[in-house]
Each structure stands twice: as structure tokens, then as C-alpha cells.
C-alpha positions as CSV (number, residue, x, y, z in Angstrom):
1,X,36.4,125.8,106.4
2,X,37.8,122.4,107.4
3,X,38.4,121.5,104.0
4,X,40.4,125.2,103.4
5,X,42.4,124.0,106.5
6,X,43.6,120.7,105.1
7,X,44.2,122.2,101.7
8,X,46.8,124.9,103.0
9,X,48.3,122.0,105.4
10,X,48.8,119.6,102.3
11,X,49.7,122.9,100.0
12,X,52.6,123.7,103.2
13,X,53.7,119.8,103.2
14,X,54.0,119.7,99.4
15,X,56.3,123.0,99.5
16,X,58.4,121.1,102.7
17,X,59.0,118.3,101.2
18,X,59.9,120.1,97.4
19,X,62.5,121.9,99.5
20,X,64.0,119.0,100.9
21,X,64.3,117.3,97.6
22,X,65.3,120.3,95.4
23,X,68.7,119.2,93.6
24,X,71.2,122.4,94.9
25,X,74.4,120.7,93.3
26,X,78.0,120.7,94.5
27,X,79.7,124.2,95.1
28,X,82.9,123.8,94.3
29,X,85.8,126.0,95.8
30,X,88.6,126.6,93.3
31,X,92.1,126.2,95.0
32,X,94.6,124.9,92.7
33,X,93.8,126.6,89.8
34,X,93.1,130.2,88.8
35,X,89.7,131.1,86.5
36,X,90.0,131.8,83.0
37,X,94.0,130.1,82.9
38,X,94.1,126.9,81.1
39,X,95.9,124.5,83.7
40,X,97.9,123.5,81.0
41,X,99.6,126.4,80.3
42,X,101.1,126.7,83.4
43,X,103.2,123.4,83.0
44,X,106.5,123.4,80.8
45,X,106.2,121.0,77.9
46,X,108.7,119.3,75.3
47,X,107.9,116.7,72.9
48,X,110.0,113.6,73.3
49,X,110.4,109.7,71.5
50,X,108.2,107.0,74.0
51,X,110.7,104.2,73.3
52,X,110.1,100.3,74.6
53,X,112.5,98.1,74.3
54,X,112.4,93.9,74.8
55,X,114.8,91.8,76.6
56,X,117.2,91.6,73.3
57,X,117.5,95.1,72.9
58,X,114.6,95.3,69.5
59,X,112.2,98.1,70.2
60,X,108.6,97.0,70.8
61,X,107.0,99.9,70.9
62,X,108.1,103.5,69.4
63,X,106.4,106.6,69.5
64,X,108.0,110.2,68.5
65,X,107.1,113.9,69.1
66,X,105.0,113.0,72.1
67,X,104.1,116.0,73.7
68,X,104.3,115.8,77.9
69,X,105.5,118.4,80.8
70,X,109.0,118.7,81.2
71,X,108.7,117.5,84.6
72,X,107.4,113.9,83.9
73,X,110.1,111.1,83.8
74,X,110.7,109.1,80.8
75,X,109.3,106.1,82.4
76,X,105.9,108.1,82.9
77,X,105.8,109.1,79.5
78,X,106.6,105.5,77.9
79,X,103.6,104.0,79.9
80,X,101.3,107.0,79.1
81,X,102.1,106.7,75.1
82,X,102.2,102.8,75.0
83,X,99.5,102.3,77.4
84,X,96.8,105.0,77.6
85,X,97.0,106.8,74.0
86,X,94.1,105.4,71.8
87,X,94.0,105.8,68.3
88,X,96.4,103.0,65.7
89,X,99.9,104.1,66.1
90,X,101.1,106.2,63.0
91,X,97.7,107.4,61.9
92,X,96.9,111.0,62.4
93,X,93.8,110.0,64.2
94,X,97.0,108.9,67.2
95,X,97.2,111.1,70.3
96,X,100.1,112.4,70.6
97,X,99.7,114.8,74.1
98,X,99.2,114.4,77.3
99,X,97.1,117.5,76.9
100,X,94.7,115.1,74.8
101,X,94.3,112.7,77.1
102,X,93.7,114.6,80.2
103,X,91.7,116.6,78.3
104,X,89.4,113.6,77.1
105,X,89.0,112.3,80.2
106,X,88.4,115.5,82.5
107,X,86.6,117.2,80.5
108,X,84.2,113.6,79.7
109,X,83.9,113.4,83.6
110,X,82.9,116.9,84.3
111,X,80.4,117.0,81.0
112,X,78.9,114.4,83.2
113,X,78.5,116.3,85.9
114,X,77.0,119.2,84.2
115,X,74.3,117.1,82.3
116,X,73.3,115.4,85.5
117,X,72.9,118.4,87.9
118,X,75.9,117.6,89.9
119,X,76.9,121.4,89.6
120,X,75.2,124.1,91.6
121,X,76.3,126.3,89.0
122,X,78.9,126.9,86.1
123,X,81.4,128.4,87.8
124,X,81.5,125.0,90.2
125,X,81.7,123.2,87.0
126,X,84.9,125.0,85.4
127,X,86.3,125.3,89.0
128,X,86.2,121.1,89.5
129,X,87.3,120.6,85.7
130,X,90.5,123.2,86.4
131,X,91.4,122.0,89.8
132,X,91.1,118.0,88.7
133,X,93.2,118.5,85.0
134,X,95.8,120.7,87.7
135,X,96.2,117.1,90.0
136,X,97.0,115.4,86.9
137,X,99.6,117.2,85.4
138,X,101.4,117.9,88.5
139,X,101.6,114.4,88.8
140,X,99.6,114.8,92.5
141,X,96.9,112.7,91.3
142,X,96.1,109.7,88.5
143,X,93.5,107.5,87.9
144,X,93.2,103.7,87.5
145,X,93.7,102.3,83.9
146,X,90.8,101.2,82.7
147,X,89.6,105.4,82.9
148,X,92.2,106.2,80.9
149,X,91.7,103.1,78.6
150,X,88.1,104.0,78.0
151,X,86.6,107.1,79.1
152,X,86.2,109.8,76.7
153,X,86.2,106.3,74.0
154,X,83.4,104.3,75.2
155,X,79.7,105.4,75.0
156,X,79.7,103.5,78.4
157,X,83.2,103.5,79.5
158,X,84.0,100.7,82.2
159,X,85.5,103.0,84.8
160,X,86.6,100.4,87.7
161,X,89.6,98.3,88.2
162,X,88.7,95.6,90.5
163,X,85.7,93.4,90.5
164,X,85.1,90.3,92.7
165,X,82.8,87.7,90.5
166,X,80.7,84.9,91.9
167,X,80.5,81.5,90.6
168,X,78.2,78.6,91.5
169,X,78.2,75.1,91.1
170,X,76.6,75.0,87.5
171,X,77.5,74.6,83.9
172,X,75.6,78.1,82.9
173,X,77.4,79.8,86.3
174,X,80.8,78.4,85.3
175,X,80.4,79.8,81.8
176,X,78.8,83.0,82.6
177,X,82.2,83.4,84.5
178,X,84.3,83.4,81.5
179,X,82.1,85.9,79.4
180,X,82.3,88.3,82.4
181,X,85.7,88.0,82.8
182,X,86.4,88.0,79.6
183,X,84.5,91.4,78.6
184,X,86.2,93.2,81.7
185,X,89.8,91.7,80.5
186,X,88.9,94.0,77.1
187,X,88.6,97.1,79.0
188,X,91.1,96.5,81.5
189,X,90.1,95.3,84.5
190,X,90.9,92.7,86.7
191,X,89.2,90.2,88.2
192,X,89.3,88.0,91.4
193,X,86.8,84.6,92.0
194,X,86.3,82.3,94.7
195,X,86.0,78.8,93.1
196,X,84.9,77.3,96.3
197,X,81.0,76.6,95.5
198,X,82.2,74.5,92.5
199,X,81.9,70.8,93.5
200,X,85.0,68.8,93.7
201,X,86.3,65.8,90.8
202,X,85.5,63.8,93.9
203,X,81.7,64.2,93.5
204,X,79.1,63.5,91.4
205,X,77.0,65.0,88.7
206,X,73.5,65.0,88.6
207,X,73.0,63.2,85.6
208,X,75.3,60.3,86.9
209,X,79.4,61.5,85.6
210,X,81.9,62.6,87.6
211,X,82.4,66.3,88.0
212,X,85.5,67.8,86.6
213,X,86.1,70.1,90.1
214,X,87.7,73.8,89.9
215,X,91.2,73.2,88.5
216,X,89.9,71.6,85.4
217,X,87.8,74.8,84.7
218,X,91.1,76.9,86.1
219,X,92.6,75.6,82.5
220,X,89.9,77.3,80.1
221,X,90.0,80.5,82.7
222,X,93.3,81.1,82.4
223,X,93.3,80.5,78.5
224,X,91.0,83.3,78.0
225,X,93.2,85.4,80.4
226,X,96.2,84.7,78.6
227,X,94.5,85.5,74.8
228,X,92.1,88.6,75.9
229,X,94.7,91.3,76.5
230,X,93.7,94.0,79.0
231,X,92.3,96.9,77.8
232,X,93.3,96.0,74.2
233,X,97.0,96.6,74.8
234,X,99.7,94.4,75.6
235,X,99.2,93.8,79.2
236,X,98.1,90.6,80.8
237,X,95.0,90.5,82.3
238,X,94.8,90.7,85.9
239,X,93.4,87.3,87.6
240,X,93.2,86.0,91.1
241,X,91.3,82.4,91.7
242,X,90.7,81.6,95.4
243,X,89.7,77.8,97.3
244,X,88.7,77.0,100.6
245,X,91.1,75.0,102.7
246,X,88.1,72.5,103.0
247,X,87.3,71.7,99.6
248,X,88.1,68.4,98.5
249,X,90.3,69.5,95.5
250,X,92.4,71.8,97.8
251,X,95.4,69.9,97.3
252,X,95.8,69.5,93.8
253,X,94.7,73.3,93.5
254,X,97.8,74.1,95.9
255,X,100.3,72.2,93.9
256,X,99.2,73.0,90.1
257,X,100.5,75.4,89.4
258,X,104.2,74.4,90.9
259,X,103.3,71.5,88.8
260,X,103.1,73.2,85.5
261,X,106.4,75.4,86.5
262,X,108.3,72.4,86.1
263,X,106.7,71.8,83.2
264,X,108.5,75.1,81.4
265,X,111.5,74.3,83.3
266,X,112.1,71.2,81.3
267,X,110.8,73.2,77.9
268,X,113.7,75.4,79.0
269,X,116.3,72.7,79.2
270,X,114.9,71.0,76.0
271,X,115.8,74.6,74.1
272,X,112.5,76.7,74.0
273,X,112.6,80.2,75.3
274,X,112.0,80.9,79.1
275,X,111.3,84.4,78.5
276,X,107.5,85.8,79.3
277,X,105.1,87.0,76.8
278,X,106.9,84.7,73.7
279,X,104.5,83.0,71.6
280,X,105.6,79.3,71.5
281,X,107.7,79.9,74.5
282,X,108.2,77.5,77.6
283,X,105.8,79.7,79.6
284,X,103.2,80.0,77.3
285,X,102.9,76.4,76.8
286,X,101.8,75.7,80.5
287,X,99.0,76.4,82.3
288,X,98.0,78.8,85.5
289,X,100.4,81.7,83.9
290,X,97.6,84.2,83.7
291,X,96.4,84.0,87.4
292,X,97.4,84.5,91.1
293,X,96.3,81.9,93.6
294,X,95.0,81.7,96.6
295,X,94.2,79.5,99.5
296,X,91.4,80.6,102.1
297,X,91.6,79.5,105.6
298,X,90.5,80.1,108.6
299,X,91.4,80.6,112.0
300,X,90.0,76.8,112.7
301,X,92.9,75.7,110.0
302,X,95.4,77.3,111.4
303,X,95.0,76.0,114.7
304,X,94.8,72.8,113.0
305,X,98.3,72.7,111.9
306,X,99.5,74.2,115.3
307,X,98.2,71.4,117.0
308,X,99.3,69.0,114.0
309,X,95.3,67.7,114.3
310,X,93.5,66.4,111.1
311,X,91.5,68.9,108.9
312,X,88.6,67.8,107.3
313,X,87.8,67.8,103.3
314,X,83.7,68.5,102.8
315,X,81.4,67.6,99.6
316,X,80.7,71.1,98.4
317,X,77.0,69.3,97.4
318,X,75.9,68.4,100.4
319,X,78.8,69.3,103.3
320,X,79.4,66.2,104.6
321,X,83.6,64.9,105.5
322,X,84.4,63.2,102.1
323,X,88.3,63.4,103.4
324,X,90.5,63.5,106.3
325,X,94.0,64.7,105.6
326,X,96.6,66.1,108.4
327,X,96.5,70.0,108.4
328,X,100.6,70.6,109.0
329,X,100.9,68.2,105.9
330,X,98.6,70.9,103.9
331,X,100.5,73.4,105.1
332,X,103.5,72.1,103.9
333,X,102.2,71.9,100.4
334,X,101.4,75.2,100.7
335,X,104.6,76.8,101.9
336,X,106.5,74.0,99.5
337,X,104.4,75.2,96.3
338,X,104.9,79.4,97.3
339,X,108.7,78.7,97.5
340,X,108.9,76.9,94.1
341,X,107.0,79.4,92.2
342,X,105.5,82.3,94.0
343,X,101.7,80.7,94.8
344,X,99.4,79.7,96.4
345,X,99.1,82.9,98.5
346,X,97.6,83.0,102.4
347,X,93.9,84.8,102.5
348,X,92.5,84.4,106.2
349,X,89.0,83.9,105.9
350,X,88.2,84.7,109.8
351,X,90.0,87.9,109.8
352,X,88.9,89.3,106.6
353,X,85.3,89.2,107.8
354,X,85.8,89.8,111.4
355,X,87.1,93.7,109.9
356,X,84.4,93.4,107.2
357,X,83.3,97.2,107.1
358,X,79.2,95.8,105.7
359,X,79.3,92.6,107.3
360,X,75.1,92.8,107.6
361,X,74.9,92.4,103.6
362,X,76.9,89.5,103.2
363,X,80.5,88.1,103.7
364,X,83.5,88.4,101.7
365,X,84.6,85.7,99.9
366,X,87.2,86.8,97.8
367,X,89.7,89.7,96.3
368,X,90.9,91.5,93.1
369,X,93.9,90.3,91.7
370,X,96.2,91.9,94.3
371,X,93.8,91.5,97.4
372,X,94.0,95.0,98.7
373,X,90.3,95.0,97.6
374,X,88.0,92.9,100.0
375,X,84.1,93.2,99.5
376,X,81.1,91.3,98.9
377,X,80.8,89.2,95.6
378,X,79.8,90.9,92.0
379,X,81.5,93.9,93.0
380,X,83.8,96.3,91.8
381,X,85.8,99.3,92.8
382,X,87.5,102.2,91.4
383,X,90.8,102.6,92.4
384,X,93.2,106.4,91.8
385,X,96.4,107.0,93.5
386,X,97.4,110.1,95.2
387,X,101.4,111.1,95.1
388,X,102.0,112.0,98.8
389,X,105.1,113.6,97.6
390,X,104.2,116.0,95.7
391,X,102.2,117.7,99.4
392,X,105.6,118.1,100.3
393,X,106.6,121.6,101.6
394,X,109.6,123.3,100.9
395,X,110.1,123.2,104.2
396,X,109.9,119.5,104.6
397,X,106.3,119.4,106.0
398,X,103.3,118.5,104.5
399,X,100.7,120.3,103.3
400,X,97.5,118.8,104.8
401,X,95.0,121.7,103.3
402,X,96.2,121.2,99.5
403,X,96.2,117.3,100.1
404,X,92.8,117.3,101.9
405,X,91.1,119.3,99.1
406,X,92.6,116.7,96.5
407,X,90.9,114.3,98.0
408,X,87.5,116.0,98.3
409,X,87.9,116.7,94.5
């Protein structure tokens, strides 16, 4: 009798818990979109030339009968047929539509969804497929690059835009770096480092040498950047490199790369070209082109140069003062070097992780290339942009259902 008892508890636990866990899938409401009507087809279309031309006038990039809703610019149709169209221009194999590429990707993304039970049923599936392709064409919605680059290409398309990449104070770290960066580079991504944990030229190596310190390895970082073109187009990759205001190399990171500007101005002067992207050109003959910079302080720095007090330079190996330099003199490098040539930028250290949104995992140490992504380190994020104008109302108000269902999408 017991034993029947404790067999139709365990029998009534077992169906509990199979409830809680049973996969029901996402219902999707269709709002933009109506079933059975290609979104497509309710968007004019034309067929136009995607035309690029250089600073001298020569066209770089041409592309004819391209196919795109009457309602996109020509500027959004040049980027989408120079940038996001795969296939070798002039072969058949080319697209040639916008209707191709939003169909690869959309319909890639919600095949995923079906084979991995996201759906509660078909209907959700076509509803989020319709409703998604509908944002894109009406120009209300867009992904980053690197999903149109590769999704719908790749077997395993990188889909994010941003990562943040540690780096420690080792040969094998160091060089692990570059492949990383270098393999997201060829998908087209970009990628931000803090070089902070790599000991300065002012300590030693293990074995006895001197260590080279950050800004030597900047060099071979930013010569892979400049060679490895993002997503396997013509962009630049996207690179940020950060230091502590307390490392001892700080101060020849802050000047390089105003150093090596004056470099191509003289390459200028002595006749080679100053424009950007020209093989053999002034600018691709220095270094640092490929990356932004960045100095990290903190709110102990900044009070440093207030007061005009001394700011202290520690051994990444084993933290103790290797140098004492005055912090308003720093400062003035800084702001000196940013007025000559755009870098270093500002990152503030205390404030970054006094907002940190996960600050029990870890603190943030760095940022993508543009620093409006701040997280931990070996992580990524996928960035898409919303057009807030186009949740205008005819009226002049906004249309907070329509937007707020775009976003749930």
C-alpha cells in the first residue's frame, strides 16, 4: 500500500515537472503584414546602376540593374550592392535584389527558429518571417553588417558586431590576440582590447631580455588590421586598443600615434599621396592607421591633474611605482596628441564600472571600436538599428504600438 502511495506521488512529480519543462514556443501575433501576401509585393521596386566613385572622379565600384524599392535613396542602395551583395561581381551567381538578400537572411533566421522549436506553431513561424522581411524593406529596421555579410553564406555565420578580447602578459596570449582578431576582421566585426596586462619595455622578461611593452605589439596589430579587410570587402577593419593611465608605457602610447601623423605629413610634402586607402600612400606607410585609441583613467587621475599632484607609473608584473610623473603634464599630452590627430580618446574607468549593469561577474575593462559597447572581456554583442522615423504619424505623433512590436520582433 505504502509502496502504491509513493509510486503515484513520484508518477504526479514526474508529470509536474514534464509540464513545467514542455517546450510551448513563441506565439507570434502578426501586425505588419497580412497572411498569404508576400511583403515584398507591397513595396514599389525599380532597378537602378549602384555607382562608387573615388576622390578623382574614376568609379570604384559599379553595379547595374539592381533591383531595390523605389523608396530607398541612392546612397542606401550603393552601400547595400557594394557592401552586403555576395557573390563576384559580373557572374550570374551575383545578387542583384534586395529581395535576395532579405530573403537570405530572413528566411535563414526564421529556418532557425523552426528547426529549433522556437515556434509554437507554423503560423507563428510565417507570421515572424512576414512581419521581420516588412521592417526591412520599409526601412524601419536593419541589422548590423556582419548578418548581412554572412548569414544565409556561412554554415556558421558570425552574427555579432562588437567583441571586447582579453590579452595577458604572454607570448601565446599576445598571439592568440591577432588570430582572433584577425578571423573576426574576415567576417566583419570589430574588435576592442585593453593592452593593460601586457608588461611595460620598462620591465623584464623572464628569461633575462627586456620586454618589448604594448606599443611595439600595437605595430603587428594594426598591420593585420590594415591587410584583413572587414568582411571581405573594402572596408577597414574596426579596432580600438585601450591603456591604463598607470602603466609605465602610457606616455609613449599617448603620443604614437601623433608621432606617426607627422610622419605622413612629411611623406606628403616629399610628394606621396595623402589620400586614405592608397597603396604606397603617405598614410599607408605609417603606423596606428587601423585603430582608435584610448586612455583609461580614473577618477583618482583626474583628481590628480586638478590638484597638479604626481601620478604614479606601476610594474604591470608585480605593481610596485616603477615612475613618478606629474598628472597635469599627462594630461597635456593627452589633450596635445587628440588635437593633432584625433586620439588618444578619454574612457573613465570609475564611472564605466560604477553603472556596470553585471558588476558581480567581473569589471569592464574595455569597449568596441566605437565604445558605445561596454561589458566584460571575451564578449560580443549584436547590434541592429531601429529608424525612429519611420513611427512617425501623419499626424506628427509617434506610433508607440507599431514601434514597440518592432522591437519585440
Amino acid at each position: 500500500m505504502i509502496e502504491r502511495e509513493v509510486t503515484g506521488q513520484q508518477k504526479a512529480r514526474s508529470a509536474r515537472s514534464q509540464k513545467k519543462t514542455a517546450k510551448r514556443g513563441l506565439s507570434i501575433e502578426r501586425y505588419f503584414t497580412t497572411a498569404g501576401v508576400d511583403p515584398a509585393d507591397e513595396v514599389a521596386w525599380e532597378t537602378r546602376t549602384a555607382s562608387i566613385n573615388g576622390e578623382g572622379g574614376a568609379v570604384i565600384f559599379e553595379q547595374k540593374d539592381v533591383e531595390v524599392p523605389k523608396s530607398w535613396s541612392a546612397l542606401a542602395t550603393n552601400v547595400v550592392a557594394s557592401k552586403y551583395f555576395r557573390g563576384p561581381l559580373g557572374s550570374p551567381t551575383r545578387e542583384r535584389s534586395v529581395r535576395q538578400l532579405v530573403t537570405r537572411v530572413v528566411k535563414t533566421i526564421a529556418a532557425w527558429g523552426r528547426k529549433d522549436g522556437y515556434f509554437q506553431a507554423e503560423d507563428d513561424a510565417a507570421a515572424f518571417e512576414a512581419d521581420l522581411a516588412h521592417l526591412i524593406y520599409r526601412q524601419k529596421m536593419s541589422f548590423n553588417s556582419p548578418v548581412w555579410f554572412n548569414v544565409g553564406v556561412e554554415e556558421h555565420p558570425q552574427c555579432s558586431a562588437c567583441f571586447i578580447n582579453s590579452v595577458g602578459d604572454s607570448m601565446d596570449s599576445i598571439l592568440k590576440l591577432a588570430h582572433t582578431e584577425g578571423m573576426l576582421f574576415k567576417y566583419g566585426s570589430g574588435a576592442g582590447s585593453n593592452l593593460s596586462r601586457i608588461r611595460s619595455s620598462k620591465e623584464r622578461l623572464s628569461g633575462g631580455g627586456e620586454a618589448s611593452g604594448p606599443v611595439s605589439f600595437m605595430r603587428g596589430f594594426d598591420a593585420f588590421a590594415g591587410v584583413i579587410k572587414s568582411g571581405g570587402k573594402t572596408r577597414r577593419a574596426a579596432k580600438m586598443v585601450i591603456l591604463d593611465a598607470d602603466h609605465p608605457d602610457v606616455v609613449e602610447f599617448v603620443t604614437c600615434k601623433a608621432d606617426e601623423e607627422k610622419k605622413a605629413w612629411a611623406l606628403i610634402e616629399a610628394g606621396y599621396d595623402g589620400g586614405f586607402n592608397v597603396k604606397g600612400g603617405a598614410y599607408d606607410s605609417v603606423f596606428f592607421q587601423n585603430a582608435n585609441h584610448s586612455i583609461r583613467v580614473t577618477d583618482a587621475f583626474m583628481r590628480a591633474v586638478v590638484e597638479d599632484r604626481e601620478w604614479e607609473l606601476r610594474a604591470r608584473t608585480d605593481g610596485r611605482a616603477l615612475e613618478t610623473i606629474r598628472a597635469r603634464e599627462l594630461m597635456k599630452k593627452v589633450t596635445e596628441a587628440a588635437w593633432f590627430c584625433g586620439d588618444p580618446g578619454m574612457q573613465f574607468d570609475t564611472t564605466v564600472n560604477a553603472w556596470h549593469t553585471c558588476p558581480s561577474s567581473d569589471r569592464i575593462n574595455a569597449s568596441n571600436p566605437c565604445s558605445e559597447y561596454m561589458f566584460l572581456d571575451d564578449s560580443a554583442c549584436n547590434l541592429a538599428s531601429l529608424n525612429l522615423m519611420h513611427f512617425r504619424q501623419f499626424d506628427g505623433g509617434f506610433d508607440v504600438e507599431a514601434f514597440g512590436r518592432a522591437v519585440d520582433l
